[in-house]
PDB file of N, CA, C and O in Angstrom:
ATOM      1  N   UNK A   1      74.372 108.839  32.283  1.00  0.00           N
ATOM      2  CA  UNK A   1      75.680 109.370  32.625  1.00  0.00           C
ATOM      3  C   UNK A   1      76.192 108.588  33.832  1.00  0.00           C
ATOM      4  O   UNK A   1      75.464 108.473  34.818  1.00  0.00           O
ATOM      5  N   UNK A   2      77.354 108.068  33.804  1.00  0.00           N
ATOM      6  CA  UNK A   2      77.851 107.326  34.860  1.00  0.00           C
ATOM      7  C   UNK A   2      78.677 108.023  35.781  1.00  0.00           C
ATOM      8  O   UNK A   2      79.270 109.036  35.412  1.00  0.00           O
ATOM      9  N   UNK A   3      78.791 107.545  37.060  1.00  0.00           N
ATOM     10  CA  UNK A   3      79.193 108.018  38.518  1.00  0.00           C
ATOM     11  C   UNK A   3      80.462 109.552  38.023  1.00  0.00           C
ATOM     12  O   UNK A   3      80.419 110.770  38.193  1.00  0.00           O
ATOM     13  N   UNK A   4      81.411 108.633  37.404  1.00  0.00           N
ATOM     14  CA  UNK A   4      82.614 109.204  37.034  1.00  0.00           C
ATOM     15  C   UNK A   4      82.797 110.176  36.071  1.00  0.00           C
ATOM     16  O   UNK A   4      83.830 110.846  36.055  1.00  0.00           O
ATOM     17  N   UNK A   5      81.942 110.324  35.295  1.00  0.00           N
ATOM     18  CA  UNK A   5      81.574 111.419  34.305  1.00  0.00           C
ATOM     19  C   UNK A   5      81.201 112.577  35.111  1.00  0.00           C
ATOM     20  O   UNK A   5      81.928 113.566  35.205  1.00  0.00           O
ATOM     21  N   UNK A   6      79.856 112.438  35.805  1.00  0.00           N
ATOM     22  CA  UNK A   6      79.316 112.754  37.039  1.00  0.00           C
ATOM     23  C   UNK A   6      80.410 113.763  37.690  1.00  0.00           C
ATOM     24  O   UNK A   6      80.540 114.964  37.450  1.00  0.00           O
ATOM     25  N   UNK A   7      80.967 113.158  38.350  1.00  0.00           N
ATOM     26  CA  UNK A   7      81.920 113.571  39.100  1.00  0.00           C
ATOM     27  C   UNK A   7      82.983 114.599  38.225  1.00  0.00           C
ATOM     28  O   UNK A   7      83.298 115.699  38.680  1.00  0.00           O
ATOM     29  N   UNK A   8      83.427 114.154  37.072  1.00  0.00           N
ATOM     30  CA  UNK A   8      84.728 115.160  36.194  1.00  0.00           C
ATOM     31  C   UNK A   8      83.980 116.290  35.893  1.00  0.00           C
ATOM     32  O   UNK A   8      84.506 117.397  36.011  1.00  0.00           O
ATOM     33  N   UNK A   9      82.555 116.149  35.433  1.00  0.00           N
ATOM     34  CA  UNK A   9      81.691 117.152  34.800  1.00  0.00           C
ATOM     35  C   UNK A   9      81.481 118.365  35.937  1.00  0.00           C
ATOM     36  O   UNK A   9      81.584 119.548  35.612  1.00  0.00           O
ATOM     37  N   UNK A  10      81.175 117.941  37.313  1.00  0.00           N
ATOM     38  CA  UNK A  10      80.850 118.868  38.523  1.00  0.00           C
ATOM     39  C   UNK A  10      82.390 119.384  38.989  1.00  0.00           C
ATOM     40  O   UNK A  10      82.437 120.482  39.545  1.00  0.00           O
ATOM     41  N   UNK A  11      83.541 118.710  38.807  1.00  0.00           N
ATOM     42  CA  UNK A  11      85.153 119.293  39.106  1.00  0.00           C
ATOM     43  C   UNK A  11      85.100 120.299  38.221  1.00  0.00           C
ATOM     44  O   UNK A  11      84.911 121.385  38.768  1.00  0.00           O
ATOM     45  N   UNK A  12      85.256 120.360  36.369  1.00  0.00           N
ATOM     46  CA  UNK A  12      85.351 120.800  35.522  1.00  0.00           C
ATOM     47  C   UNK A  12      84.490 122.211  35.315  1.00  0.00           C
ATOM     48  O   UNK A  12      84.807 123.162  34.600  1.00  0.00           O
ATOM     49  N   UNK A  13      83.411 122.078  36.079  1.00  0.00           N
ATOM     50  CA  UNK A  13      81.987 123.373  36.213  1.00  0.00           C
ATOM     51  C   UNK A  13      82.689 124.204  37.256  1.00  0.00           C
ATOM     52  O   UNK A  13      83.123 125.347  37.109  1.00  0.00           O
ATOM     53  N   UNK A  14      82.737 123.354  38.467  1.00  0.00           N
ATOM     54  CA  UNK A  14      83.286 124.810  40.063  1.00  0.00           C
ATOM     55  C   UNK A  14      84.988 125.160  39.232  1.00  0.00           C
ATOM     56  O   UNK A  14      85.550 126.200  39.575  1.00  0.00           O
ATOM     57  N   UNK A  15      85.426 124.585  38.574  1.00  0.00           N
ATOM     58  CA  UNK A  15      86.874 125.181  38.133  1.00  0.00           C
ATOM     59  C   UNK A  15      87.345 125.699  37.144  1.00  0.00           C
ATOM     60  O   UNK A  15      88.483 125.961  36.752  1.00  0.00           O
ATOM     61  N   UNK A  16      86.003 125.866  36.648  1.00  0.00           N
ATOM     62  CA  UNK A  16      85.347 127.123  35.053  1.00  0.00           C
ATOM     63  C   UNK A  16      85.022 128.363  36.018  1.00  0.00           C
ATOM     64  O   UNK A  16      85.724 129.354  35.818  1.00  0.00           O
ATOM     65  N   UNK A  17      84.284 128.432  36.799  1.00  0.00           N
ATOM     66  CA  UNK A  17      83.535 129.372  37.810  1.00  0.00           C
ATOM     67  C   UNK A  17      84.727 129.717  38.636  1.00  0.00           C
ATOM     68  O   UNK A  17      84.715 130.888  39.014  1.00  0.00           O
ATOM     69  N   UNK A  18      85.687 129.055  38.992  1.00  0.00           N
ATOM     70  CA  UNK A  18      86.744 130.011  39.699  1.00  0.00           C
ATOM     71  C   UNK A  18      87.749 130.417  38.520  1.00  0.00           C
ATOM     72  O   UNK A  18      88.536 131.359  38.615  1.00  0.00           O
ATOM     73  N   UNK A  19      87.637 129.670  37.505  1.00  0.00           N
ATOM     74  CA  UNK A  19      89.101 130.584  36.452  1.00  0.00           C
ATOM     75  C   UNK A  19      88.303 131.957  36.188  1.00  0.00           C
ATOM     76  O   UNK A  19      88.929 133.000  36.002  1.00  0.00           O
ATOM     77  N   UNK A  20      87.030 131.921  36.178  1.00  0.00           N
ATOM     78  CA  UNK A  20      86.574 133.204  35.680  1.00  0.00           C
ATOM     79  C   UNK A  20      86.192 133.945  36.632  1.00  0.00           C
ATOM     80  O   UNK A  20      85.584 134.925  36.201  1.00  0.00           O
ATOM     81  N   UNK A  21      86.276 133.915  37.733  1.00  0.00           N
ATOM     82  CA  UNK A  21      86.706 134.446  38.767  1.00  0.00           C
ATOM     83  C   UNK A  21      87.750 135.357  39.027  1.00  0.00           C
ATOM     84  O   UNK A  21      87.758 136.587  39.093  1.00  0.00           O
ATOM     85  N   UNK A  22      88.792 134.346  39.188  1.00  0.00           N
ATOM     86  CA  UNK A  22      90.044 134.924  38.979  1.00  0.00           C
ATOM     87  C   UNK A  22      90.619 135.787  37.934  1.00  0.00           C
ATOM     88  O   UNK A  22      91.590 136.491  38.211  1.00  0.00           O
ATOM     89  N   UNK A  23      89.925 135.794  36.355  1.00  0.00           N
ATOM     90  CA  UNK A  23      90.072 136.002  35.283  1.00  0.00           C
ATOM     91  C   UNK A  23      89.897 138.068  35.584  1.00  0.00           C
ATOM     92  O   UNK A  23      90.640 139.011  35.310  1.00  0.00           O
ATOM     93  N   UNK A  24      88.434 137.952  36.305  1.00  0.00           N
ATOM     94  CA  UNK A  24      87.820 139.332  36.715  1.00  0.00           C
ATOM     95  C   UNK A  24      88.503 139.512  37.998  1.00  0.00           C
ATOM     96  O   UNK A  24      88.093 140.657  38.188  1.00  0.00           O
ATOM     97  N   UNK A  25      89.250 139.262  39.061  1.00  0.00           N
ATOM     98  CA  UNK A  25      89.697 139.373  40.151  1.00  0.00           C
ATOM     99  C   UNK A  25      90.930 140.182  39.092  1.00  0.00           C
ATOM    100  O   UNK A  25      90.987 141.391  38.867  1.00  0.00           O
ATOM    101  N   UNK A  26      91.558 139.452  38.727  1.00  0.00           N
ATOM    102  CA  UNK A  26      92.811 140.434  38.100  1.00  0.00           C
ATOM    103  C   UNK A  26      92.870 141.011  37.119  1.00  0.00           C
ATOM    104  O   UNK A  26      93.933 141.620  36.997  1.00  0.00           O
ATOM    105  N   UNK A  27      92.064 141.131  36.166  1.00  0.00           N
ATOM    106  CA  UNK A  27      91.828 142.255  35.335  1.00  0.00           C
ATOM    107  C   UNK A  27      91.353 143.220  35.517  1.00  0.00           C
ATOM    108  O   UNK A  27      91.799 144.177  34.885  1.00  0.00           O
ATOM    109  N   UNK A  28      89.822 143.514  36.800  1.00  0.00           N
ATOM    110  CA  UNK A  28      89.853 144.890  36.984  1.00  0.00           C
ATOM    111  C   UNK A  28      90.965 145.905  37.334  1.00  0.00           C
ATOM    112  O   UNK A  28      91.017 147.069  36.936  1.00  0.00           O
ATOM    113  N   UNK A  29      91.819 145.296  38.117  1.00  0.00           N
ATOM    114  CA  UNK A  29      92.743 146.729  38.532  1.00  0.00           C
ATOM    115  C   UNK A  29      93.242 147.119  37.362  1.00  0.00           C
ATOM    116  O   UNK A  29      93.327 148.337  37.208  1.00  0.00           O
ATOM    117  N   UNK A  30      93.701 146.226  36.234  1.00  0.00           N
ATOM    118  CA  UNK A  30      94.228 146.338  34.778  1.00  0.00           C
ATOM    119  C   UNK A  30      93.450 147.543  33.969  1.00  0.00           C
ATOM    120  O   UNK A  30      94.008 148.492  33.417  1.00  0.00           O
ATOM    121  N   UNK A  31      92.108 147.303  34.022  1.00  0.00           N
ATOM    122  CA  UNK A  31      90.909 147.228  33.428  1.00  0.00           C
ATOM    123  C   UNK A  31      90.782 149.110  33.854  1.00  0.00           C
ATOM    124  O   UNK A  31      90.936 150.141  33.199  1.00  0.00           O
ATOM    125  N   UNK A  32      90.393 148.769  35.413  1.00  0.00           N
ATOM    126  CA  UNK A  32      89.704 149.718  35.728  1.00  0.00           C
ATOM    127  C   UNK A  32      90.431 150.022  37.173  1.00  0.00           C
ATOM    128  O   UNK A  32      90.253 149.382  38.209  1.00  0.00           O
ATOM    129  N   UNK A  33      91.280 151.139  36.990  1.00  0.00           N
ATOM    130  CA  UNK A  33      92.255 151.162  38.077  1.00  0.00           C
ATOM    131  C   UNK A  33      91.931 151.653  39.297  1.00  0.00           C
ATOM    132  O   UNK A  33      92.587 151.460  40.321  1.00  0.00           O
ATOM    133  N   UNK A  34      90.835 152.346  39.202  1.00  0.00           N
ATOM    134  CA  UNK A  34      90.477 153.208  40.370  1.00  0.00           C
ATOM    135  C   UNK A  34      89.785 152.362  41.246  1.00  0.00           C
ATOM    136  O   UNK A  34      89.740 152.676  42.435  1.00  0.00           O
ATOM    137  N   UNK A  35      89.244 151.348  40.855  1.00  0.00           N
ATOM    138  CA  UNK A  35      88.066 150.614  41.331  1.00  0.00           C
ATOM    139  C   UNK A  35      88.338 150.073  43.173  1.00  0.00           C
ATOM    140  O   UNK A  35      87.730 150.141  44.241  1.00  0.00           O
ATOM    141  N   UNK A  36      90.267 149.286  42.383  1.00  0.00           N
ATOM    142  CA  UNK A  36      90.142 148.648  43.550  1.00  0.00           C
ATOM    143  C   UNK A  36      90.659 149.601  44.928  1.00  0.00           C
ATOM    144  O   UNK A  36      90.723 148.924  45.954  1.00  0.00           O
ATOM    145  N   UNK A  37      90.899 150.542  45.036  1.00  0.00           N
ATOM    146  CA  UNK A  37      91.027 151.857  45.886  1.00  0.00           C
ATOM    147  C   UNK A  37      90.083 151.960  47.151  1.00  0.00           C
ATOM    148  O   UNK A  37      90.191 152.171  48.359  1.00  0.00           O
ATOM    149  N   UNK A  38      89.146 151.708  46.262  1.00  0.00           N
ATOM    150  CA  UNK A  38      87.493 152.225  46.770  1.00  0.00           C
ATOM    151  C   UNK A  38      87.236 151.098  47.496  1.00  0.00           C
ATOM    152  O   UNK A  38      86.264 151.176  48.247  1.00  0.00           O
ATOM    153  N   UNK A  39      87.989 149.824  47.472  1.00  0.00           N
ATOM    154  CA  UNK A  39      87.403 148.813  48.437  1.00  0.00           C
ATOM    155  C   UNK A  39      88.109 148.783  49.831  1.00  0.00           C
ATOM    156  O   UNK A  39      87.718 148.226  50.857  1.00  0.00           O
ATOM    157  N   UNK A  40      89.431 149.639  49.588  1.00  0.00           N
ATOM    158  CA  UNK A  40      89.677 150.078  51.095  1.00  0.00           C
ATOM    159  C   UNK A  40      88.827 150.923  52.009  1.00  0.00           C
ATOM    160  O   UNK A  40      88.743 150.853  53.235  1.00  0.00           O
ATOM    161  N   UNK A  41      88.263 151.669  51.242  1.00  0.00           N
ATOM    162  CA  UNK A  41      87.406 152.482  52.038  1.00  0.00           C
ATOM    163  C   UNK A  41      86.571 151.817  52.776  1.00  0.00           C
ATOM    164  O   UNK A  41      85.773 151.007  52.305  1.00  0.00           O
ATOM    165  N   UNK A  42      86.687 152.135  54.187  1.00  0.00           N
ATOM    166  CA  UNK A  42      85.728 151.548  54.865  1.00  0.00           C
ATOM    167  C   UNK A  42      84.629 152.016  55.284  1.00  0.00           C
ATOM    168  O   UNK A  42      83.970 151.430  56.144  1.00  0.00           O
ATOM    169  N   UNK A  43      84.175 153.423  54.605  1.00  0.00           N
ATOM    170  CA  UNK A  43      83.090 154.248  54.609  1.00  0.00           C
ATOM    171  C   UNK A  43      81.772 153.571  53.858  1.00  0.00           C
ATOM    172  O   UNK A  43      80.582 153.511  54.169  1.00  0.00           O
ATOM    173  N   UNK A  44      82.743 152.963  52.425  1.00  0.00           N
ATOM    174  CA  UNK A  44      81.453 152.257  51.715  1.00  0.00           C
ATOM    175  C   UNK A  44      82.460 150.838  51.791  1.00  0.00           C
ATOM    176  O   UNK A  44      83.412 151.502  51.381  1.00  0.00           O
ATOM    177  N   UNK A  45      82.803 150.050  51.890  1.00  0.00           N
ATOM    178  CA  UNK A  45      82.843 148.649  52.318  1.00  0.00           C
ATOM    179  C   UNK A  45      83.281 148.297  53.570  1.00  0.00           C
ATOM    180  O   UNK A  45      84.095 149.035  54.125  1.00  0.00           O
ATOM    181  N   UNK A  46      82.841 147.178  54.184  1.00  0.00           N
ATOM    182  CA  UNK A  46      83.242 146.640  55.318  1.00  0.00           C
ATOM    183  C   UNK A  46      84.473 145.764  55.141  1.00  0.00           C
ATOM    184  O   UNK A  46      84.563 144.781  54.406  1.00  0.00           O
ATOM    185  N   UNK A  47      85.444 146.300  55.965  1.00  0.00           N
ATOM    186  CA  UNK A  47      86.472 144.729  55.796  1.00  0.00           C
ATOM    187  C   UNK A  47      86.332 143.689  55.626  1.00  0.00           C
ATOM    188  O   UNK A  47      85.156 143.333  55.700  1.00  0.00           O
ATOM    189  N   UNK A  48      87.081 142.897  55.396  1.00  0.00           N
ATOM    190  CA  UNK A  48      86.516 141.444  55.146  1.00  0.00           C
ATOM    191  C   UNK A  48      87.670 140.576  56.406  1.00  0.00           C
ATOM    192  O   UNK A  48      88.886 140.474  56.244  1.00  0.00           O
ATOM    193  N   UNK A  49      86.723 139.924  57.872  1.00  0.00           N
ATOM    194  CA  UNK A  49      87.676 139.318  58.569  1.00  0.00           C
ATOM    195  C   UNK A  49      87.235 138.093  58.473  1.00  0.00           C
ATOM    196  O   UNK A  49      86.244 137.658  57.886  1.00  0.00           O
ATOM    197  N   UNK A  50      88.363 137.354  59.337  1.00  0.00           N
ATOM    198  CA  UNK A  50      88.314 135.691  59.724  1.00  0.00           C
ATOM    199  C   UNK A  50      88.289 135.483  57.823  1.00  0.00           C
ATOM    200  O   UNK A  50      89.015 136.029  56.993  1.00  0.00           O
ATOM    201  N   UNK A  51      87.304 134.614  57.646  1.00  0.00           N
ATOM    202  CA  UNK A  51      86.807 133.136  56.598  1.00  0.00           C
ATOM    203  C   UNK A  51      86.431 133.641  55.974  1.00  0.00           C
ATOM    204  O   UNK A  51      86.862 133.241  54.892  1.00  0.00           O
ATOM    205  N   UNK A  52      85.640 134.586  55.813  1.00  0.00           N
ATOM    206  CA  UNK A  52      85.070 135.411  54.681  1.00  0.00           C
ATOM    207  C   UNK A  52      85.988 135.279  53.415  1.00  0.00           C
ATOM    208  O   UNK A  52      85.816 134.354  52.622  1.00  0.00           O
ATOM    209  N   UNK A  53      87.043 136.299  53.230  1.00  0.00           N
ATOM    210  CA  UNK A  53      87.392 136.444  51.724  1.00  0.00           C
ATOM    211  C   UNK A  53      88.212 134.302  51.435  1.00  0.00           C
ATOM    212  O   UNK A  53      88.686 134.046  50.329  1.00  0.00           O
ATOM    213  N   UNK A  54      88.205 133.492  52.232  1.00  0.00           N
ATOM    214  CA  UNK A  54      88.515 132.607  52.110  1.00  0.00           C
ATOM    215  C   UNK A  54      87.178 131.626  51.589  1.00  0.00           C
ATOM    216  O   UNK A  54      87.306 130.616  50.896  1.00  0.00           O
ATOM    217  N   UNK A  55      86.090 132.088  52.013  1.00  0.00           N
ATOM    218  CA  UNK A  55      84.884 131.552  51.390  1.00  0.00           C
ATOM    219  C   UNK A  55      84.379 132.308  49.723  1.00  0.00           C
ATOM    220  O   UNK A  55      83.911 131.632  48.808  1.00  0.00           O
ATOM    221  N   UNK A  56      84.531 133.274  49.678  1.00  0.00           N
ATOM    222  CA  UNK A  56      84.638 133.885  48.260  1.00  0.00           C
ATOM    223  C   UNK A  56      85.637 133.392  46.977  1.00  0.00           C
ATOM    224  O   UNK A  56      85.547 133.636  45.773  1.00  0.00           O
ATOM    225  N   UNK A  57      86.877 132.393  47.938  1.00  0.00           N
ATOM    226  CA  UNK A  57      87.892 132.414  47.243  1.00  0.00           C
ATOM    227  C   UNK A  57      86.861 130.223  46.586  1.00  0.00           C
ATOM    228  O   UNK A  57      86.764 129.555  45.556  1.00  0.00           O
ATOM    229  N   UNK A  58      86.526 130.146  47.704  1.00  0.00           N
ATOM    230  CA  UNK A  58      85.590 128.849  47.279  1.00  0.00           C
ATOM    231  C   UNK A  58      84.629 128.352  46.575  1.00  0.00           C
ATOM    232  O   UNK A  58      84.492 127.407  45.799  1.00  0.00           O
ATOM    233  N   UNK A  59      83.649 129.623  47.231  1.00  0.00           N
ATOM    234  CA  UNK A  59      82.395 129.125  46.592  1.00  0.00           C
ATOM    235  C   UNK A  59      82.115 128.934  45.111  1.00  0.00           C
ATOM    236  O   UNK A  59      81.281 128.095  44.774  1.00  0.00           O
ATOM    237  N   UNK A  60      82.643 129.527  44.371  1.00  0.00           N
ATOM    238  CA  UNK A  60      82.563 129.106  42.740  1.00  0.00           C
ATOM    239  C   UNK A  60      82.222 127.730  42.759  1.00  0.00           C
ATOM    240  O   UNK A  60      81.236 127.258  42.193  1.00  0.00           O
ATOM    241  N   UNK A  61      83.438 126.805  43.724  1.00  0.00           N
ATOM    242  CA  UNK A  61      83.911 125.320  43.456  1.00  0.00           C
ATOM    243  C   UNK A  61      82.822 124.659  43.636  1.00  0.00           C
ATOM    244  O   UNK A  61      82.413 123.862  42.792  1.00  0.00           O
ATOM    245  N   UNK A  62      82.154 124.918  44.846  1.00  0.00           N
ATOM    246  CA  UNK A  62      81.231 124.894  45.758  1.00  0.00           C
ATOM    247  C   UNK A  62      79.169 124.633  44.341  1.00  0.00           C
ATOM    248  O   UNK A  62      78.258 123.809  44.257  1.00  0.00           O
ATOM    249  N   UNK A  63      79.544 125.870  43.688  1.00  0.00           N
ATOM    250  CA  UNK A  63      78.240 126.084  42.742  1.00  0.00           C
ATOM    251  C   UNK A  63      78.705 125.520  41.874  1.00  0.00           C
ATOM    252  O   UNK A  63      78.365 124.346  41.720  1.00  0.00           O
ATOM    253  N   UNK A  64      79.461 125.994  41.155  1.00  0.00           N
ATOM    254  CA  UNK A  64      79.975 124.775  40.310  1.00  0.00           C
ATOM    255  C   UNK A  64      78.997 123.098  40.147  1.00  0.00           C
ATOM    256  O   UNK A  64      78.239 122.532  39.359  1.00  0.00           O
ATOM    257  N   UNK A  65      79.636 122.890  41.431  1.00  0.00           N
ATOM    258  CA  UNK A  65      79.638 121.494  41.365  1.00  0.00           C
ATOM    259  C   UNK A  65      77.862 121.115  41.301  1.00  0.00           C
ATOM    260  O   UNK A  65      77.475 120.173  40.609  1.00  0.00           O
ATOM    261  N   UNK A  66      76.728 122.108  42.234  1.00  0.00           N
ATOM    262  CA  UNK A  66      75.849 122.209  42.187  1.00  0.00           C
ATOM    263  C   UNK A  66      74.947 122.309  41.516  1.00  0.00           C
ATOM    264  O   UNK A  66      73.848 121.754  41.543  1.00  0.00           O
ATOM    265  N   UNK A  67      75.639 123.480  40.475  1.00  0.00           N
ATOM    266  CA  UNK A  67      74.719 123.628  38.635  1.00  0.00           C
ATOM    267  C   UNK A  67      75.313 122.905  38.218  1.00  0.00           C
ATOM    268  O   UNK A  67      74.907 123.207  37.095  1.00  0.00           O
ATOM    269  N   UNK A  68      76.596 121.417  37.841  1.00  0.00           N
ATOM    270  CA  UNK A  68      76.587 120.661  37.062  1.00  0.00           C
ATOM    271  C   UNK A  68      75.621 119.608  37.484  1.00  0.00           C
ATOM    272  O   UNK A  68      75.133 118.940  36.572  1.00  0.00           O
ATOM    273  N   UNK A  69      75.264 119.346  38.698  1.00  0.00           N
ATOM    274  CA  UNK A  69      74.773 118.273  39.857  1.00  0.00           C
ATOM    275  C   UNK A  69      73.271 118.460  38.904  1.00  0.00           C
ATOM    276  O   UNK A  69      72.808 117.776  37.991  1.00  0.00           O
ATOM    277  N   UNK A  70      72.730 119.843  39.657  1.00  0.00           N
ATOM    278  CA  UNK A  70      71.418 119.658  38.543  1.00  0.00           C
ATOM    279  C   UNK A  70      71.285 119.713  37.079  1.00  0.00           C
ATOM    280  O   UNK A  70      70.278 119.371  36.459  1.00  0.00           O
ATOM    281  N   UNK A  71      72.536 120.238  36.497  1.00  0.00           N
ATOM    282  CA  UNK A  71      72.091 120.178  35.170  1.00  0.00           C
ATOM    283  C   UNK A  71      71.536 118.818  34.713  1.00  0.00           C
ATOM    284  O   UNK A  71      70.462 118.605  34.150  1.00  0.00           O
ATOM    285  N   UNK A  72      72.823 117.639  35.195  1.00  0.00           N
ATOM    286  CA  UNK A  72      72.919 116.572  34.841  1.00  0.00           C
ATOM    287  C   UNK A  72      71.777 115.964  35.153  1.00  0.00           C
ATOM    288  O   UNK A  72      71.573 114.970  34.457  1.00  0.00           O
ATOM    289  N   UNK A  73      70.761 116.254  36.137  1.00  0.00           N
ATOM    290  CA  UNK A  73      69.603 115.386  36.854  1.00  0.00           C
ATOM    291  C   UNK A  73      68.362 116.185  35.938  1.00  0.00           C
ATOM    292  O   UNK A  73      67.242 115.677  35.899  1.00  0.00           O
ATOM    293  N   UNK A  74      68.609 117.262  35.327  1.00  0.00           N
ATOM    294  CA  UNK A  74      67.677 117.550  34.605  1.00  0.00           C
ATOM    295  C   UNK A  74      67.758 116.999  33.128  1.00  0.00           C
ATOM    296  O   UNK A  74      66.857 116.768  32.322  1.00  0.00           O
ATOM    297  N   UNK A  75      69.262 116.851  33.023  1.00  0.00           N
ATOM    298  CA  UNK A  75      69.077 116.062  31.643  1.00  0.00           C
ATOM    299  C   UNK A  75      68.856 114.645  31.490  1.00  0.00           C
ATOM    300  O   UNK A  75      68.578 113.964  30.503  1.00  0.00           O
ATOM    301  N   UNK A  76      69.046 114.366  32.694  1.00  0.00           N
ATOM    302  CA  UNK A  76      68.560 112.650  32.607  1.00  0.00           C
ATOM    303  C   UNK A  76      67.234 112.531  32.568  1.00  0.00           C
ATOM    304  O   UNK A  76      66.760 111.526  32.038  1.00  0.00           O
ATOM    305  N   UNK A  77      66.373 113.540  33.124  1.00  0.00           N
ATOM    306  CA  UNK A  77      65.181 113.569  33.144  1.00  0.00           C
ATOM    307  C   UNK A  77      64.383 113.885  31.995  1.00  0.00           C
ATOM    308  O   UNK A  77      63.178 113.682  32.143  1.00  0.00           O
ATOM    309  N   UNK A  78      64.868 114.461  30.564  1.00  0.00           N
ATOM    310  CA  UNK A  78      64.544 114.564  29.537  1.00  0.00           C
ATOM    311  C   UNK A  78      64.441 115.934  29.578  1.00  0.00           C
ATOM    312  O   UNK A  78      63.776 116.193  28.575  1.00  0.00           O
ATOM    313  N   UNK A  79      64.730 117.093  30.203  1.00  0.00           N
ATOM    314  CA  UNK A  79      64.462 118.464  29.662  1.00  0.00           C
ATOM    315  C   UNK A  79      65.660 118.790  29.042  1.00  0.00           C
ATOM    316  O   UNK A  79      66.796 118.378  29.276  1.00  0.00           O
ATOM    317  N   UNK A  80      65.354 119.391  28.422  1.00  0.00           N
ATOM    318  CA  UNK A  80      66.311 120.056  26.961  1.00  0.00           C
ATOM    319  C   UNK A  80      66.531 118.757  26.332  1.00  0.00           C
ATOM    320  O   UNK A  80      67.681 118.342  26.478  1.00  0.00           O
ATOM    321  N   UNK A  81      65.754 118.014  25.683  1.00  0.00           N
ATOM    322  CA  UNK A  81      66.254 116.850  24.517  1.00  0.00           C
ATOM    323  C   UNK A  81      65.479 117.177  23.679  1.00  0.00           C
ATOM    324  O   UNK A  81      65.458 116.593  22.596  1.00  0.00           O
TER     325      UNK A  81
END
């Protein structure tokens, strides 16, 4: 697999992992209306300050890129052939 494949394959993985993200970010309230209510509560959740919900909004991109990184180094290596 060359550099550039490499590279589209690990973009294409973290930006599967955030559409489906987002996919469940806005369908629960749809879904399940009461749910998101309960995350104001600050009895059972903690707010979310600073970077936090800005790092949640990332990390998909972040793993993504990581499980394509190893997939690809495991398939060069011959597992799963």
């Amino acid at each position: 697999m060359n550099v550039g494949r490499l590279i589209s394959c690990m973009a294409v993985a973290g930006l599967t992992l955030l559409a489906v993200g987002l996919v469940f970010h806005f369908a629960v309230p749809v879904i399940a209306p009461g749910i998101p209510p309960q995350f104001l509560n600050a009895a059972l959740f903690r707010p979310w300050g600073g970077w936090t919900s800005t790092y949640m909004l990332l990390h998909p991109l972040g793993f993504g890129v990581v499980f394509a990184l190893i997939y690809a180094v495991l398939w060069r290596s011959g597992f799963g052939r």
